[in-house]
DRENTOR-131228 format. One record per residue (C-alpha): residue number from 1; x, y, z. Coordinates in steps of 0.02 Angstrom, whole numbers, plus 50000, padded with zeros to 5 digits. Layout:
BEGIN
   seq       x       y       z
   NUM       X       Y       Z
...
END
This chain:
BEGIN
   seq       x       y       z
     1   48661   50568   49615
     2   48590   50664   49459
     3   48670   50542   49357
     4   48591   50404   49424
     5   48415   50477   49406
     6   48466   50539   49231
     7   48513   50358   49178
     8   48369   50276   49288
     9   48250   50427   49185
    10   48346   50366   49008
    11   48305   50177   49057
    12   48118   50198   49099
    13   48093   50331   48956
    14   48176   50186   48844
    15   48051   50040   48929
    16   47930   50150   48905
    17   47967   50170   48714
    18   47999   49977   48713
    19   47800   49940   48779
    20   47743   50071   48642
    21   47742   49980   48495
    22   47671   49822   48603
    23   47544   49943   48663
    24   47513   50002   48499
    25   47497   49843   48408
    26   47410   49770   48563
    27   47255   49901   48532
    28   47285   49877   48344
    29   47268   49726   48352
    30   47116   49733   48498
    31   47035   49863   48377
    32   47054   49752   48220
    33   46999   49601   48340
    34   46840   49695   48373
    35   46811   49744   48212
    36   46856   49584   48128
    37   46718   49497   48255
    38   46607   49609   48200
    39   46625   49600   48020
    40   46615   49396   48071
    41   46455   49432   48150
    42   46394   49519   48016
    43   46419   49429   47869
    44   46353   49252   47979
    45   46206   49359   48020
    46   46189   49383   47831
    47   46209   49201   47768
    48   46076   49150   47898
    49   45992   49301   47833
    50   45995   49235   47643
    51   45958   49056   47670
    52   45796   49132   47765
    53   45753   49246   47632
    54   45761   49117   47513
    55   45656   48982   47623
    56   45528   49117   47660
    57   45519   49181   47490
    58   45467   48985   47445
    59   45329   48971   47602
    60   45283   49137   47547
    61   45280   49081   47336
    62   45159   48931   47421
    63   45047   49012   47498
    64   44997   49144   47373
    65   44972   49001   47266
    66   44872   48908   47361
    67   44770   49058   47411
    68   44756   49121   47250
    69   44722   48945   47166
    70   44575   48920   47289
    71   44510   49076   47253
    72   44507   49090   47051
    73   44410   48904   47081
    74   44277   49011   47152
    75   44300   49182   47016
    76   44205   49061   46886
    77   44072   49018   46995
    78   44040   49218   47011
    79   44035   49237   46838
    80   43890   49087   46821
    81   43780   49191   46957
    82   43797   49338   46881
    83   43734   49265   46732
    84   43578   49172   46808
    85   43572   49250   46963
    86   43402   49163   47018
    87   43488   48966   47014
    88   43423   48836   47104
    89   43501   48757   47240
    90   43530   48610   47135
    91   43619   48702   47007
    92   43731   48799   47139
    93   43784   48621   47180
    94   43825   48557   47007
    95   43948   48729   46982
    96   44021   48712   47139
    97   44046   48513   47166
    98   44176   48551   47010
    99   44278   48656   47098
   100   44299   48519   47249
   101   44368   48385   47117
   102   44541   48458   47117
   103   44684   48483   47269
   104   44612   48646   47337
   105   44605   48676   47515
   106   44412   48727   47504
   107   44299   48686   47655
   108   44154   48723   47577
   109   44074   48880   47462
   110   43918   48968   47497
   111   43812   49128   47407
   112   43716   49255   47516
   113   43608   49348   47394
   114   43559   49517   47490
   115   43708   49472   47597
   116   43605   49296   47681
   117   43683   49129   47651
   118   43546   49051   47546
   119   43644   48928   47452
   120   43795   48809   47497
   121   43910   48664   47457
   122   43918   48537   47513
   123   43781   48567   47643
   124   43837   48428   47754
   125   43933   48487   47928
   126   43876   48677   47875
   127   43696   48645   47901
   128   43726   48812   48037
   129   43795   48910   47908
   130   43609   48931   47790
   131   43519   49075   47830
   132   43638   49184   47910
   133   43636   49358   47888
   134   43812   49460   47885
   135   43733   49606   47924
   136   43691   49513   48105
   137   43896   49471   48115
   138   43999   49637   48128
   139   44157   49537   48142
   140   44113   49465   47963
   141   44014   49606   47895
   142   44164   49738   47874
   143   44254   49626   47772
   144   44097   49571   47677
   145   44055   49787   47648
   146   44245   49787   47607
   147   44224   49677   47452
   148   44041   49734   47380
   149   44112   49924   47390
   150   44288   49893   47308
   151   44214   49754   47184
   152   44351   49658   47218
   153   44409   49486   47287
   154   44443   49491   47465
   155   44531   49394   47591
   156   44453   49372   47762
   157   44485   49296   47929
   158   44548   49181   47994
   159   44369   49199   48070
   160   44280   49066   48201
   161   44144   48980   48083
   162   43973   48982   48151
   163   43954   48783   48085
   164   44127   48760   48194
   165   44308   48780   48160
   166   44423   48908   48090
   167   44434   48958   47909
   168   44492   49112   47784
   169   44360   49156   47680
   170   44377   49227   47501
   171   44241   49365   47488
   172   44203   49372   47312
   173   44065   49516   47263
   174   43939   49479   47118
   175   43850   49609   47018
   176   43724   49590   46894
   177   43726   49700   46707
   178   43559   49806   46736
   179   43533   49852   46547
   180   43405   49976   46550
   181   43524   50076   46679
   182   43685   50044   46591
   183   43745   50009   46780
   184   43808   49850   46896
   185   43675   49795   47016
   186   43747   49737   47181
   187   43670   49548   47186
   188   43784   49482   47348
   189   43923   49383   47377
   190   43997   49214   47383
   191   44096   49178   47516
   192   44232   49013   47488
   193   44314   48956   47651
   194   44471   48894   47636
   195   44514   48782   47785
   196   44659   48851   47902
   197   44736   48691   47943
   198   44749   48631   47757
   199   44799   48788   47686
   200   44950   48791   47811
   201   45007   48608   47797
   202   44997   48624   47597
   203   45081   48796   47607
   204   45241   48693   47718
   205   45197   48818   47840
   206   45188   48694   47985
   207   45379   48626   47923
   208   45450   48786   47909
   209   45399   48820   48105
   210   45509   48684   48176
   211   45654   48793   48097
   212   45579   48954   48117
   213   45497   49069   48247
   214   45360   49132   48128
   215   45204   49268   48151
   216   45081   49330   48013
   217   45001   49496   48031
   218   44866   49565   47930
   219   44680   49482   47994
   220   44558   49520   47829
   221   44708   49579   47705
   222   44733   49724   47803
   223   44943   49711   47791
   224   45029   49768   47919
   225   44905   49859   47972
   226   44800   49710   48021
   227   44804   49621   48175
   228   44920   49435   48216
   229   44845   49281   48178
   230   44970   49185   48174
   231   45120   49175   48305
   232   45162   49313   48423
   233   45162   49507   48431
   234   45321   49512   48499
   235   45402   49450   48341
   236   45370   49597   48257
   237   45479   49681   48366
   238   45645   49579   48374
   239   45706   49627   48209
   240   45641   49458   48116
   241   45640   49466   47904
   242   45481   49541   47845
   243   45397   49480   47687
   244   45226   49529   47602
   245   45118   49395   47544
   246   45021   49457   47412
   247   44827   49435   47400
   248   44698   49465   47273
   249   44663   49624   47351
   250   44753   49672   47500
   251   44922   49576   47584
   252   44960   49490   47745
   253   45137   49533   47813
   254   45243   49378   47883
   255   45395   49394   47999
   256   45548   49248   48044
   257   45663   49226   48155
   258   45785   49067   48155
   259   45751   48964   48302
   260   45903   49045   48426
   261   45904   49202   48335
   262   46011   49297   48218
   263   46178   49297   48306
   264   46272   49138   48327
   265   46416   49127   48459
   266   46492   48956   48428
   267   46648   48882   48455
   268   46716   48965   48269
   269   46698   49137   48363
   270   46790   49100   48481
   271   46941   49019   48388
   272   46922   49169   48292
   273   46940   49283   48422
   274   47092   49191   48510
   275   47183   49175   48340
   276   47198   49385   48353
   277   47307   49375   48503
   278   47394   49215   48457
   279   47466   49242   48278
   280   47531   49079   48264
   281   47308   49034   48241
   282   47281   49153   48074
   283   47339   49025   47980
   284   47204   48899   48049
   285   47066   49002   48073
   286   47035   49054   47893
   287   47029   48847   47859
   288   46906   48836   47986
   289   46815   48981   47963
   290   46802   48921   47740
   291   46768   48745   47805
   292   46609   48813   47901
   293   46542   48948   47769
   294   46573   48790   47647
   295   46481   48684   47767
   296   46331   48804   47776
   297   46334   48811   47598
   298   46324   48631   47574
   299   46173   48636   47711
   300   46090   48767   47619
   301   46097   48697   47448
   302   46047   48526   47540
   303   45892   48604   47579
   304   45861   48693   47438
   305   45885   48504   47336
   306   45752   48440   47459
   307   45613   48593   47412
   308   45663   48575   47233
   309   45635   48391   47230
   310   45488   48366   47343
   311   45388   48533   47259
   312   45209   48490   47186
   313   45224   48629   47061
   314   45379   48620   46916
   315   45528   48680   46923
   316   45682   48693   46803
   317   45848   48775   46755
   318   45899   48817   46593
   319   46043   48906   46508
   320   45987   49104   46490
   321   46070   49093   46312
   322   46035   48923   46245
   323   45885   48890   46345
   324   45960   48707   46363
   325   45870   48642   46509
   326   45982   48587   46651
   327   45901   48510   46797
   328   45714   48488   46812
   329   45617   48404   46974
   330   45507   48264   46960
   331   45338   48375   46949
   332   45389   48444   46774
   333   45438   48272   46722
   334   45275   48178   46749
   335   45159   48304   46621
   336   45274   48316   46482
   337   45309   48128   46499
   338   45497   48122   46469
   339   45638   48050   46554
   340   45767   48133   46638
   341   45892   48129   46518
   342   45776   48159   46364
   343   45729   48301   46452
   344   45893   48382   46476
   345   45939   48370   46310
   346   45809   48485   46249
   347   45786   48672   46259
   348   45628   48748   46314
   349   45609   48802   46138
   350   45590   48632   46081
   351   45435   48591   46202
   352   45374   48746   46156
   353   45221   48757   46020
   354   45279   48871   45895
   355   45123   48994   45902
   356   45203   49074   46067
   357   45353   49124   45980
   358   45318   49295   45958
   359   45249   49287   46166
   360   45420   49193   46222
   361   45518   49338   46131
   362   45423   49456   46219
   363   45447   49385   46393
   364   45633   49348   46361
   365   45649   49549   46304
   366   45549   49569   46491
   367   45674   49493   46574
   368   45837   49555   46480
   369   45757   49705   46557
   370   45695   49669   46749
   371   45770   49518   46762
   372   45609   49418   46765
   373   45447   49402   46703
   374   45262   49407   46769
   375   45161   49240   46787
   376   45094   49202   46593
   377   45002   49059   46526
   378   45072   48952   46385
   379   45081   48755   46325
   380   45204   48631   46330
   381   45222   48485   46189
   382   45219   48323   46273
   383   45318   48183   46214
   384   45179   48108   46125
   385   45136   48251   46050
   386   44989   48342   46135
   387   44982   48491   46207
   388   44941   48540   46388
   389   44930   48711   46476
   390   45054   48772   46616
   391   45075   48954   46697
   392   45275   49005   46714
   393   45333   49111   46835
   394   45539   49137   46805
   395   45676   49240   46887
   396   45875   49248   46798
   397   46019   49200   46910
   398   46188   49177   46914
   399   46293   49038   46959
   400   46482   49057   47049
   401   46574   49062   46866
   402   46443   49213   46817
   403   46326   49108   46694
   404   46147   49172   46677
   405   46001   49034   46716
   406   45833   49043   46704
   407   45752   48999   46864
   408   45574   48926   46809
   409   45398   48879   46915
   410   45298   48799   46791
   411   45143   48739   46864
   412   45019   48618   46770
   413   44843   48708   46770
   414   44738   48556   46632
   415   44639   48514   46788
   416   44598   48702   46812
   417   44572   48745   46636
   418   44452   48589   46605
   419   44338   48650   46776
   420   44348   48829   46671
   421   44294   48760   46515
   422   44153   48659   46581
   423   44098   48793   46676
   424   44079   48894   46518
   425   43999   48763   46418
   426   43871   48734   46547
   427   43829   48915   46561
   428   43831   48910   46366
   429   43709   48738   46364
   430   43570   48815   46492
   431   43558   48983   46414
   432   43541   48912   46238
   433   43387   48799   46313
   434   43315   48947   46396
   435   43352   49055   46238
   436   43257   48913   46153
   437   43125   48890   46257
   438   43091   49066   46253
   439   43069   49108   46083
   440   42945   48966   46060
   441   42829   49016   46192
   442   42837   49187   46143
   443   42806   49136   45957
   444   42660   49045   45993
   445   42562   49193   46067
   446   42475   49222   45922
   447   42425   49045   45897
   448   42363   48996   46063
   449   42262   49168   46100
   450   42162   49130   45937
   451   42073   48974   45974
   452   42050   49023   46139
   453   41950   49194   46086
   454   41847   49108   45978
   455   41818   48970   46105
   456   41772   49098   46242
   457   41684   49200   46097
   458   41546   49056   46043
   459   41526   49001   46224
   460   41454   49175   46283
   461   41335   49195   46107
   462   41304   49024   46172
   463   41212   49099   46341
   464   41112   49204   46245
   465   41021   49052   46154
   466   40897   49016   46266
   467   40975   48828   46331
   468   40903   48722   46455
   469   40999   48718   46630
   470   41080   48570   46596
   471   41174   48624   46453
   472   41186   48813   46497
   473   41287   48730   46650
   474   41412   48647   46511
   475   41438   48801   46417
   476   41474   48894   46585
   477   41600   48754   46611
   478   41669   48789   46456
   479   41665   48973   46460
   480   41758   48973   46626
   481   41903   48847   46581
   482   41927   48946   46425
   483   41931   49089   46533
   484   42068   48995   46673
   485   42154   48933   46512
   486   42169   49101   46427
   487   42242   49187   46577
   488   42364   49055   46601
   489   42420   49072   46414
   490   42430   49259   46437
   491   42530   49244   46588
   492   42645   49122   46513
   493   42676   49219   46351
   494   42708   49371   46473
   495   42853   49290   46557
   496   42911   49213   46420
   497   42931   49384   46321
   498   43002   49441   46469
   499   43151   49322   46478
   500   43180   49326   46296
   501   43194   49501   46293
   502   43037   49528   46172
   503   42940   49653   46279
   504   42931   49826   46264
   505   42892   49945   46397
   506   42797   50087   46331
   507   42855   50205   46477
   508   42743   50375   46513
   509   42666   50482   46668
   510   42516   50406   46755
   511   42407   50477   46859
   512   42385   50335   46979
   513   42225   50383   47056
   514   42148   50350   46885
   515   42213   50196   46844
   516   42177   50121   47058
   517   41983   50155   47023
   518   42001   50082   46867
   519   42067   49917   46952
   520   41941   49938   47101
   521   41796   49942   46969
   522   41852   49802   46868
   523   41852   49683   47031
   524   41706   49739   47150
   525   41602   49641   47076
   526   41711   49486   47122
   527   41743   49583   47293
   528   41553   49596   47311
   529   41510   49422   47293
   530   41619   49385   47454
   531   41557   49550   47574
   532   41739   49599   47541
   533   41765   49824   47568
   534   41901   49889   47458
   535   41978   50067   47504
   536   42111   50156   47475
   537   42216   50289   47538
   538   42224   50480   47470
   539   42305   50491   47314
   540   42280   50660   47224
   541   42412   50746   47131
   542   42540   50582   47096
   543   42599   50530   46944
   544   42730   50363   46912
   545   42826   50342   46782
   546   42785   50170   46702
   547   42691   50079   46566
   548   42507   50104   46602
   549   42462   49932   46560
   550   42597   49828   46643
   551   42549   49956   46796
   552   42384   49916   46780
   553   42408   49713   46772
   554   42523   49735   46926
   555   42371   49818   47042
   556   42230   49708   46961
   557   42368   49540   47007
   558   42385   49611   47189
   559   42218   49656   47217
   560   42142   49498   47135
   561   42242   49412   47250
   562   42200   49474   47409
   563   42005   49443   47349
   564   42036   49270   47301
   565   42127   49238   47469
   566   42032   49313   47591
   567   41888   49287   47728
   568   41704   49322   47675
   569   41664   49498   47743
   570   41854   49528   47746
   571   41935   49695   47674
   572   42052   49758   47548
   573   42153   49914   47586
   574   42281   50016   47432
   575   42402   50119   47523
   576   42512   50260   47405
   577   42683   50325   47518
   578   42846   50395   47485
   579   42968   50258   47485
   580   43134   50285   47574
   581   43225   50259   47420
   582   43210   50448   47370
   583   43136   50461   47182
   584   43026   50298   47204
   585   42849   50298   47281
   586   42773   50136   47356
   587   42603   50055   47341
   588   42555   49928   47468
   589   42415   49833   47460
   590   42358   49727   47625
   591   42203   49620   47655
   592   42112   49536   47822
   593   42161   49341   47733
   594   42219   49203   47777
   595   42406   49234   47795
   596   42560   49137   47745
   597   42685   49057   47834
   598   42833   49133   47873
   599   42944   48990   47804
   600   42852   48987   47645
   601   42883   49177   47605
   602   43015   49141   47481
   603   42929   49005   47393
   604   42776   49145   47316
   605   42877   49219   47198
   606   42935   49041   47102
   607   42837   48991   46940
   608   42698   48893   46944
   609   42707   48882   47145
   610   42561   48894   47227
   611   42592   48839   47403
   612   42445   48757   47476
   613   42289   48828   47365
   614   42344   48709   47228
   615   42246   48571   47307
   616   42086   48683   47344
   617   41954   48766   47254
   618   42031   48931   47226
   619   42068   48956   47052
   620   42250   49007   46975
   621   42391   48983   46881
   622   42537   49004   46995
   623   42616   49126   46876
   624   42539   49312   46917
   625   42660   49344   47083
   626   42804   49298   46958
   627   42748   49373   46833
   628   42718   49522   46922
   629   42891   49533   47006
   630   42997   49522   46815
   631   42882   49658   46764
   632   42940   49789   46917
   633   43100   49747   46887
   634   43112   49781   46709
   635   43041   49941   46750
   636   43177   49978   46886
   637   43072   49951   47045
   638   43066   49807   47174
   639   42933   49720   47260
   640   42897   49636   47420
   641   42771   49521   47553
   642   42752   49533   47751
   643   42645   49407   47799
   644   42563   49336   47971
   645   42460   49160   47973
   646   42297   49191   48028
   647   42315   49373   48017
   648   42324   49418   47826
   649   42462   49492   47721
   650   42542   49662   47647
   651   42608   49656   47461
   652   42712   49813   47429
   653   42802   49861   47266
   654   42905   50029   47249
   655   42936   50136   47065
   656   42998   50287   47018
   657   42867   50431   47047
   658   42863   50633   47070
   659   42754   50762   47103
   660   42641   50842   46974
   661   42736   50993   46901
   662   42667   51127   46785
   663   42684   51074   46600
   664   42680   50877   46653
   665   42550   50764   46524
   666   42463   50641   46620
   667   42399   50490   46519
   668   42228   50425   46554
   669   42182   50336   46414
   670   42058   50170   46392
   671   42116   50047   46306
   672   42028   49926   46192
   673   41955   49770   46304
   674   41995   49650   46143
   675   42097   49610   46016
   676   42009   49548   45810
   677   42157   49481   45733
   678   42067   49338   45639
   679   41899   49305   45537
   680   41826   49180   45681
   681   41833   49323   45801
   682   41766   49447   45678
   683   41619   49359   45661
   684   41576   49375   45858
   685   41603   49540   45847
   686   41467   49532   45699
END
C-alpha cells in the first residue's frame, strides 16, 4: 500500500515536472507575446505618428506662410501712413489695390486712425465696415489694445465681420516720429482681413481633414491659452500630436488625430499574435509584418511625392557635400527656366550669383551646426541669365545609406519685391513733389508780401486825398482785395513753412490774460459792427508755454471766426480750464452761430475747404482752421470742434501750461504791426 502511493506520488511529482517547462515556456512565451504586441503597437503607433508629424509639419509650413505672406503685404502699407499719415482716401486705395494684385488671401484692408475705420479697400461689400469705432466692439478692441501697446503685428479672430462673414484680421499698429519729442506717436491701426475660407483651402487645411481629425486653439494668437476655433475641445484631450504655428506675434496651437485613431488592430495583429503560440507562423509573420511596414512606407513616400509635386512654393534636394541638385518639383523649375535634366546637373552653386558667396558659407557653417538654417533672402541665375529673388528655408537629412541632403523651400518672392519697390518709389515720388512744392512757396514769401504792402500802402494814402465817392469806392475795392489777398498769401506761406520744416517756434511763458485782451481789442470793432458781446472767463495767474505770436494768430483765427459766422446780436464767449491731460490747459472758444453739420465736422480742418460759405458773402481763404491745427501740433497740443446746426459751435485747443511760480518771466511784449523790408514801403512810412 505505501508503495503504491510512493510510486503514484513519484509519477505525479514527475507529470508535474513534465508540465513545468510547458508551463514555463507557455508564460514565457505569453509574457514575450504580450510584450512583443506591445512593442508592435508601439512602433505602428509611431510610424502613424511620423507620417503625421511630417504631414502636419507641411499644413503647418503653409499656413504660416500664407499668414505671414498676407501680412508683410500689409507691413509696407504701415510704413506709407506713417509717413503721410493725413492720405486721402484715394491714395489709401492706390497703396492698397497693389497688395490685391498677387495670390494673397486678403478680403479687404482698412485704417482706423484714433482706432475708427476711416479708410478701406476695396470699399465694395464692406460699405458696413467705415466708421466703426473699436472702442464700441470689446470682442475686437482687446486685440486691437493688444497690438498699439506691444507695437507689434497681431493676429486676431477668426472674428464675425460686421459687413458679414468670418475673417482673421492682421492688427498692424502705426506710429508716427514726433520730432520735437524724440518719441512715437500712437496714429492707429490698420486692420487686413484675411478671409477664413481662402486661407484654409490655400493652407490644404480642408484636404488634410478628410485624413485627419483636426482642432486649432489659440482665438487672437493667444496659443494654447486661447480658445478653439477650429474643430473640437475634446481633441485636445485624446492624446492627438500638438504643433505650434508660429505668428508674427503670438502662436495658435493645432492638434491631429488620424481618422480611427492611433492604435490599429488589423488582421497583421492578429497573425502576429497567433504566430506566438504556433511556432511553425514566426517564420511568416516577420514577411508579413516587413511587407506591411514596406507597404506603409511606399504609402507614405506616395504622399509625400504628391505634396512635393503639387506644392506652389519650390522645393529641391541636393547633395550636403556637392550641393548637386537631385530632384526638384515643378515650382522651382518654371522661375529659373530650365529643364529637368539641365537642372539636375547643376549644383546650387552654379545658379547662385557669386556676391552671396560669403552669405552661402555662412548659412552652410549654420547648418553644419543646427542642422538647418533660418529663412534668408538671396537670387537665383536664370537660364537666360537674369537674376530673380527667392527666400530659402532648408533642413539636412539623411537618406537609408546615411548620405546628408539638403532639404530646400525656395519660394519665388519678384511679385512681392516689385509691390515693395513700388511702394517705396511712390512714397519717394510724392514726398519729393511736396518737398518741392514746399520750398517754392516758402521762397516766395518775400516776393509776394512786397507788392502786396505797397499795394495796400498807396491805396490807404490814397483815402486821404480827398477823392470823389466814385473813386474812393475803387480804392476801397482795392484796399480790401489787397487786404483778402495778403492774408491768403500769409496763410499760405505759413503752411507751407510749416510742411517744409522752415518755421521756428520761438517758445517762452505767456501770460494769457494779456495776450486774450489783446485779441478781444484787435476784433471788437469787427464784433461791434454786428451787436456781437465778447467775454471771457477768469484768467489771472496762467501762463502757457508757446510762441506768443503763433498763440496769438491761433485766438485771433478762432475768434475771427466765430464773428464772421455768427447771428447779428449773437455772442462770443473764451473759456481757460484745466485739460484732463495733466500738464496741458485748454481754451475753448464757443459762439451763438450758425452751426455745422455733424457730417461735415471732418471736412473743416482740410485746405482750402470751406464748406458752404464759399458760395456766400463771407469773406476767407479756407486756410486759417488748417493752418491753425499744424501750428498746435508743432507745438505739442491738439485741437478740436463740437458743433450743433442751428445752435452754434465750440472750438477747443489744449497746450502745455502751469501755474505762476516765484522766479517765472512772463513775456508781454508788443510787437511791431509792420514789416519795411524794401524802398516802396519806406516811402509810405515817409
Amino acid at each position: 500500500m505505501s508503495n503504491s502511493v510512493a510510486r503514484l506520488q513519484t509519477f505525479l511529482h514527475k507529470r508535474q515536472l513534465f508540465f513545468f517547462p510547458a508551463v514555463l515556456v507557455g508564460i514565457c512565451l505569453l509574457v514575450m507575446g504580450f510584450y512583443a504586441d506591445h512593442l508592435h503597437s508601439r512602433n505602428l503607433e509611431r510610424e502613424i505618428r511620423d507620417a503625421a508629424f511630417v504631414h502636419l509639419s507641411l499644413l503647418r509650413a503653409n499656413l504660416e506662410g500664407k499668414i505671414i505672406s498676407n501680412a508683410q503685404l500689409v507691413q509696407g502699407l504701415a510704413a506709407s501712413i506713417s509717413v503721410e499719415p493725413d492720405l486721402s482716401m484715394e491714395k489709401f486705395t492706390q497703396l492698397a489695390q497693389y497688395l490685391f494684385k498677387g495670390r494673397s488671401q486678403l478680403r479687404n484692408i482698412g485704417a482706423a486712425p484714433d482706432l475708427v475705420i476711416r479708410y478701406m479697400y476695396p470699399v465694395e461689400g464692406n460699405e458696413a465696415a467705415i466708421g466703426l469705432n473699436f472702442r464700441e466692439h470689446p470682442q475686437q478692441l482687446e486685440s486691437v489694445l493688444r497690438a498699439r501697446d506691444s507695437g507689434n503685428l497681431i493676429i486676431a479672430g477668426p472674428v464675425d465681420l460686421v459687413q458679414g462673414g468670418l475673417g482673421f484680421i492682421a492688427r498692424i499698429p502705426v506710429f508716427l516720429d514726433n520730432a520735437e519729442s524724440g518719441k512715437k506717436a500712437f496714429w492707429g491701426m490698420i486692420s487686413a482681413v484675411i478671409d477664413v475660407n481662402k486661407l484654409y483651402q490655400a493652407s490644404g487645411l480642408l484636404d488634410f481633414v478628410k485624413e485627419f481629425d483636426i482642432s486649432i486653439r489659440g482665438k487672437d494668437a493667444l496659443g494654447k491659452a486661447g480658445e478653439v476655433f477650429f474643430g473640437t475641445d475634446q481633441l485636445f484631450e485624446q492624446n492627438p500630436m500638438l504643433l505650434d504655428i508660429s505668428l508674427p506675434y503670438g502662436s495658435w496651437q493645432i492638434a491631429a488625430i488620424p481618422k480611427g485613431g492611433w492604435s490599429i488592430i488589423g488582421n497583421e495583429s492578429i497573425v502576429f499574435r497567433l504566430g506566438l503560440v504556433f511556432t511553425g507562423l514566426l517564420i511568416l509573420l516577420p514577411v508579413v509584418l516587413v511587407a506591411k511596414f514596406q507597404q506603409k512606407e511606399r504609402d507614405s513616400e506616395a504622399r509625400l511625392e504628391a505634396l512635393f509635386v503639387m506644392s506652389p512654393i519650390g522645393i529641391a534636394l541636393n547633395d550636403y557635400e556637392t550641393g548637386k541638385f537631385i530632384d526638384v518639383n515643378e515650382a522651382l523649375l518654371v522661375p529659373t527656366g530650365y529643364t529637368r535634366e539641365e537642372l539636375l546637373s547643376l549644383t546650387y552653386w552654379d545658379i547662385t550669383p557669386k556676391d552671396y558667396a560669403i552669405r552661402e558659407a555662412q548659412q552652410l557653417e549654420s547648418m553644419q551646426m543646427t542642422g538647418s538654417f533660418a529663412s534668408y533672402k538671396k537670387e537665383y541665375i536664370r537660364k537666360d541669365g537674369s537674376h530673380y529673388p527667392v527666400q530659402l528655408n532648408a533642413v539636412v537629412i539623411c537618406d537609408v545609406s546615411g548620405r546628408k541632403l539638403i532639404w530646400s523651400m525656395v519660394e519665388d518672392i519678384t511679385e512681392r519685391t516689385q509691390a515693395e519697390q513700388a511702394l517705396i518709389t511712390a512714397r519717394y515720388e510724392a514726398e519729393r513733389a511736396n518737398k518741392a512744392k514746399s520750398e517754392f512757396l516758402s521762397s516766395m514769401s518775400h516776393e509776394l508780401r512786397t507788392p502786396m504792402n505797397a499795394i495796400l500802402g498807396f491805396s490807404q494814402l490814397l483815402e486821404l486825398e480827398g477823392l470823389d465817392d466814385r473813386h474812393l469806392t475803387y480804392v476801397k475795392g482795392i484796399k480790401s482785395a489787397g487786404i483778402h489777398l495778403l492774408a491768403l498769401i500769409d496763410e499760405v506761406l505759413d503752411l507751407a513753412k510749416i510742411e517744409s520744416g522752415r518755421i521756428d517756434l520761438q517758445l517762452e511763458w505767456i501770460d494769457i490774460y494779456t495776450v486774450v485782451e489783446e485779441c478781444l481789442n484787435l476784433v471788437k470793432i469787427q464784433a461791434d459792427g454786428q451787436d456781437i458781446k465778447l467775454t471771457h472767463s477768469e484768467m489771472a495767474d496762467k501762463v502757457i508755454y508757446t510762441d506768443r505770436i503763433r498763440f496769438k494768430q491761433i485766438i485771433l483765427n478762432l475768434i475771427h471766426n466765430a464773428i464772421k459766422y455768427n447771428r447779428k446780436g449773437g455772442w462770443v464767449h473764451i473759456e481757460l480750464k484745466n485739460s484732463d491731460n495733466s500738464g496741458y490747459l485748454k481754451i475753448i472758444v464757443t459762439d451763438s452761430g450758425m452751426g455745422i453739420a455733424a457730417n461735415r465736422l471732418t471736412e473743416l480742418f482740410q485746405p482750402f475747404n470751406r464748406l458752404d460759405a464759399a458760395g456766400s458773402a463771407i469773406e476767407g481763404t479756407g486756410i486759417g482752421l488748417s493752418l491753425t491745427r499744424r501750428v498746435i501740433e508743432m507745438m505739442g497740443g491738439c485741437i478740436g470742434v463740437e458743433s450743433e446746426l442751428g445752435v452754434g459751435s465750440t472750438f477747443w485747443f489744449e497746450l502745455p501750461a502751469r501755474g505762476i511760480n516765484e522766479g517765472d518771466t512772463i513775456i508781454n511784449t508788443e510787437q511791431p504791426a509792420y514789416s519795411t523790408n524794401n524802398d516802396v514801403n519806406k516811402n509810405l512810412i515817409i
